[in-house]
C-alpha positions in Angstrom: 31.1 -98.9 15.2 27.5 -98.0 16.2 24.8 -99.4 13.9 22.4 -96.1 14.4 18.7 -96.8 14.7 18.2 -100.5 14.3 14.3 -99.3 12.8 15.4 -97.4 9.5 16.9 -99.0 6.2 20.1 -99.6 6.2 21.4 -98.4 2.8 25.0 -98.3 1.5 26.2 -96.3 -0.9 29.3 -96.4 -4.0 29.9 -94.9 -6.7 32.6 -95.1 -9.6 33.0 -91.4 -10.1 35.2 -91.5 -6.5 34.2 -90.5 -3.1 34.5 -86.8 -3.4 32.3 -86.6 -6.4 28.9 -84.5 -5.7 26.8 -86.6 -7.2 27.7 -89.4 -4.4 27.8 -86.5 -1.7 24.2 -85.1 -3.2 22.9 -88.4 -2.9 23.9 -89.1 0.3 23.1 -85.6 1.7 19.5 -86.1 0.6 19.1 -89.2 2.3 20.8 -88.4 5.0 18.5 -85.0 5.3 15.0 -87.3 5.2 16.0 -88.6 8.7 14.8 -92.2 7.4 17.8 -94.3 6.4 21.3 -95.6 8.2 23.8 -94.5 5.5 27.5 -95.8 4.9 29.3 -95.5 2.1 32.0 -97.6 0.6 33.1 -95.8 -2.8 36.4 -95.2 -4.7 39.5 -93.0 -3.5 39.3 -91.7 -7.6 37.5 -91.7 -10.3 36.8 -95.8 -11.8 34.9 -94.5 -14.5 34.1 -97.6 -17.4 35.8 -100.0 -15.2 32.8 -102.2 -15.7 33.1 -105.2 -13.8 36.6 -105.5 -13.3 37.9 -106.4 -9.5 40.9 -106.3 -7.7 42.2 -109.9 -6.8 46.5 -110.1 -7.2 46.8 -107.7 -3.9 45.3 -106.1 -0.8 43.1 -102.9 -1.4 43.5 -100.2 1.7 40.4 -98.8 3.1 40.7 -95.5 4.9 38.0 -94.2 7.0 36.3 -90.9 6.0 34.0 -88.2 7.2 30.5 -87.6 5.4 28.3 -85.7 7.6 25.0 -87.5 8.7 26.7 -91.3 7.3 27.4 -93.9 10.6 30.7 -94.6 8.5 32.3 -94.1 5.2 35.3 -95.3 3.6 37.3 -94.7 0.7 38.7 -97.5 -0.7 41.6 -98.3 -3.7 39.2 -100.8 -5.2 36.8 -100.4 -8.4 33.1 -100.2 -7.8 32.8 -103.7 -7.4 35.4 -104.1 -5.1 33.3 -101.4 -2.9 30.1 -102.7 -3.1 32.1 -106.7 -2.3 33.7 -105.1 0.8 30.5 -102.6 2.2 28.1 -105.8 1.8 30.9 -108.8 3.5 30.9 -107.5 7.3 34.4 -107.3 7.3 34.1 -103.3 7.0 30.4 -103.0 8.6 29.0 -105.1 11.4 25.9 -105.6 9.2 24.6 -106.2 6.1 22.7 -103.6 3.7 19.0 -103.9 3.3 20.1 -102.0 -0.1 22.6 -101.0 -2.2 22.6 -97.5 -4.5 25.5 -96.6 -6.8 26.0 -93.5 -8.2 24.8 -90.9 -9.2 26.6 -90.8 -12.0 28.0 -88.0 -13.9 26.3 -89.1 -17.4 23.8 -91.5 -18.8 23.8 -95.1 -18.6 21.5 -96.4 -20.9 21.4 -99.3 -23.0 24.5 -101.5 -23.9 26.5 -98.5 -21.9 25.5 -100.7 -18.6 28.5 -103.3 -19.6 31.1 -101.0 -19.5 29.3 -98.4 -16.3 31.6 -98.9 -13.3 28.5 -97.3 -11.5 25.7 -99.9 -12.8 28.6 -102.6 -11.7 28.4 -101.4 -8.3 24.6 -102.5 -8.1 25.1 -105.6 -9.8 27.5 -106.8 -7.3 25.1 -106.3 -5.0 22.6 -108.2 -6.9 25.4 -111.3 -7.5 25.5 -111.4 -4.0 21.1 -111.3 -3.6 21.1 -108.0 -2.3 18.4 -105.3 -3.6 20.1 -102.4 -5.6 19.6 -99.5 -7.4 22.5 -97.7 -9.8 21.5 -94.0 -11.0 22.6 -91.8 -13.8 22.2 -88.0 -14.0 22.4 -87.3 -18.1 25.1 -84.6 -17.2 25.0 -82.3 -20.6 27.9 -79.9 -20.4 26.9 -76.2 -20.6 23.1 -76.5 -19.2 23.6 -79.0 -16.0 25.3 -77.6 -12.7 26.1 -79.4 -9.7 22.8 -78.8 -7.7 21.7 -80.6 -10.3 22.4 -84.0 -8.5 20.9 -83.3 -5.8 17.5 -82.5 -7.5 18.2 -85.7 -8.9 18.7 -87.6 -5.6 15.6 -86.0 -4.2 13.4 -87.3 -7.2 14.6 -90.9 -6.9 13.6 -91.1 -2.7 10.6 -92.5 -3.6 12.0 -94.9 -5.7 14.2 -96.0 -2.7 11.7 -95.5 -0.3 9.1 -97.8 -2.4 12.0 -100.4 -2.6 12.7 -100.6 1.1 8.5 -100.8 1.8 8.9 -103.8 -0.7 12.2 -105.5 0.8 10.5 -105.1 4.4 7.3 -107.0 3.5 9.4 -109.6 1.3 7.6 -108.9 -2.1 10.8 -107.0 -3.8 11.4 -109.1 -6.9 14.5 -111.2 -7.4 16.7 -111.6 -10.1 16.6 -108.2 -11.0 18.3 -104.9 -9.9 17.4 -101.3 -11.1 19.4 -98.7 -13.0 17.7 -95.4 -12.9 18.7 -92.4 -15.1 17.4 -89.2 -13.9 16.9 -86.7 -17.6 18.9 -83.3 -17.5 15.6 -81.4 -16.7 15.1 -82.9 -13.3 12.8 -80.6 -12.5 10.1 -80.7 -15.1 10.1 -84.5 -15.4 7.0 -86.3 -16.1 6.8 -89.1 -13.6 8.7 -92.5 -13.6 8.2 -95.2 -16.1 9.5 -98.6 -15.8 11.0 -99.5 -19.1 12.8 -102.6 -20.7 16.8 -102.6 -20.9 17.5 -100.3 -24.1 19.9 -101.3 -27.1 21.6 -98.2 -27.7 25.6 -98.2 -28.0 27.8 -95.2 -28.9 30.4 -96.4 -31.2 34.4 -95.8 -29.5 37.0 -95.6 -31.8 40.7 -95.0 -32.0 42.6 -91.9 -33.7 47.0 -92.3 -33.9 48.4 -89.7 -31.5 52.0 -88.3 -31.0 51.9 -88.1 -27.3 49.6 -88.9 -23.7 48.7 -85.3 -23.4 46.9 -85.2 -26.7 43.0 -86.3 -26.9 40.0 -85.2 -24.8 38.6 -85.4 -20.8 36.0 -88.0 -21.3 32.5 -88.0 -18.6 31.6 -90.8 -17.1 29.2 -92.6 -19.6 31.6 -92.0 -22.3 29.8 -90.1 -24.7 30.5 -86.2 -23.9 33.9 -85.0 -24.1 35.2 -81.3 -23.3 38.4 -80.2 -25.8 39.2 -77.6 -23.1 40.3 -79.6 -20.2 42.4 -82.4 -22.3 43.4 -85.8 -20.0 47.0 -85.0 -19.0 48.3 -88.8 -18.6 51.4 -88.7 -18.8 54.5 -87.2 -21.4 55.3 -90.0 -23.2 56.1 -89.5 -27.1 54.6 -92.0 -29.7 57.9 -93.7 -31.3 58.4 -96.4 -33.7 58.4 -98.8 -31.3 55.6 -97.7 -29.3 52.7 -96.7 -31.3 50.1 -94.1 -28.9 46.4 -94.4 -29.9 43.8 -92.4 -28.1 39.7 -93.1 -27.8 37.3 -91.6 -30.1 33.3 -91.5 -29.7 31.5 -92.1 -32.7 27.6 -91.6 -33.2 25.1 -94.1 -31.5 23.6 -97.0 -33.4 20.0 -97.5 -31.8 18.2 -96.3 -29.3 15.2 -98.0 -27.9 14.1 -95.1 -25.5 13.6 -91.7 -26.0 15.7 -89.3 -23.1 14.0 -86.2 -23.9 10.4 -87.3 -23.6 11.7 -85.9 -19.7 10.0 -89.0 -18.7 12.3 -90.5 -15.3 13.5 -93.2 -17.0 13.7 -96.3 -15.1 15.5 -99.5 -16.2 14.6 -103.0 -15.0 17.9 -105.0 -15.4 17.1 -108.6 -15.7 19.7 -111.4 -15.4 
């Protein structure tokens, strides 16, 4: 596998929405399309979405070998986010090891307490388990207004972001024991600059409703907040019975919120561990 031009960044990218989801293809067509960086990508075969952590370790995961136009070499792989970023950043898929790690964009905002259950913000922390700079980023997807060019406005604005971070890893001054998660507002374009912010409180409150079969309930985006009631999750045709009691997720209202989305400031989260 050639390594492409030893001088540029070498960046790999995941995701948790899958590998076929634009927001990971308008991210990597923007950095692919500044000419700067080596790209690979490493990223789910389907959607992982509020996977969290979670990692596959009772059997194998298969890898098979994709094509993403200007990437040295993508994969798409049966793991969870973290199983992507474990196996892009081990050299047993790559001959070398990313200077940086993105994940995302995602379709939805991660903010707050949401970053515990983001399959997307998990794909940067591996990274940063393993001391490796990373970035996870959100596109606050809001059904009706956003479109997917959308994500890659939002992958253009965060370049600099990158670009800053490589600058940084290169002359050894990137902080450690931190990562960032970036969530880009729904009006990319009218946003006011980037502000680096502390890690937010807010929590949307899931609860259950009693269902009489797997077809019933609503398609739930990836930060778990906006759901569509015209393209219901079709799971399966199971029938609740007495034996088997089917219960189906239900978002509440949020709690608190530390920082304000709407300001249309680019808001930019400094995850501390």
């Amino acid at each position: 596998m050639e390594e492409g031009n030893n001088k540029r960044g070498r960046i790999l990218i995941t995701n948790d929405d899958g590998i076929d989801a634009p927001g990971l293809r308008g991210l990597v067509s923007s950095l692919v399309n500044t000419n700067l960086f080596n790209i690979f990508v490493c990223a789910p075969d389907s959607e992982k979405s509020a996977v969290s952590h979670s990692i596959t370790w009772l059997h194998p995961i298969s890898a098979k070998q994709v094509h993403i136009h200007g990437t040295i070499a993508s994969f798409s792989v049966s793991g969870t986010p973290a199983d992507c970023t474990s196996l892009g950043i081990s050299k047993s898929l790559f001959p070398s090891v990313p200077h940086l790690v993105v994940s995302g964009i995602n379709r939805g905002s991660n903010c707050g307490y949401h970053i515990v259950y983001s399959g997307t913000v998990a794909g940067a922390r591996e990274a940063f388990f393993n001391n490796i700079p990373s970035i996870s980023i959100s596109y606050d997807w809001v059904e009706g207004k956003s479109n997917p060019q959308d994500f890659a406005l939002a992958a253009q604005v965060c370049i600099p972001i990158i670009n800053a971070v490589l600058v940084a890893i290169k002359k050894q001054s990137y902080p450690g024991r931190c990562f960032l998660n970036i969530d880009v507002p729904t009006n990319v374009a009218n946003h006011k600059g980037y502000k680096l912010t502390r890690q937010g409180k807010s929590i949307f409150k899931m609860g259950w409703r009693k269902v009489t079969s797997e077809t019933e309930g609503r398609r739930m985006l990836s930060d778990m907040t906006n759901t569509n009631t015209d393209m219901p999750k079709k799971i399966g045709t199971s029938s609740a019975s007495p034996e088997h009691l089917l219960f189906a997720r239900e978002v509440g209202s949020f709690t608190f919120f530390l920082i304000d989305l709407k300001s249309r400031y680019f808001i930019c989260m400094k995850h501390i561990v």
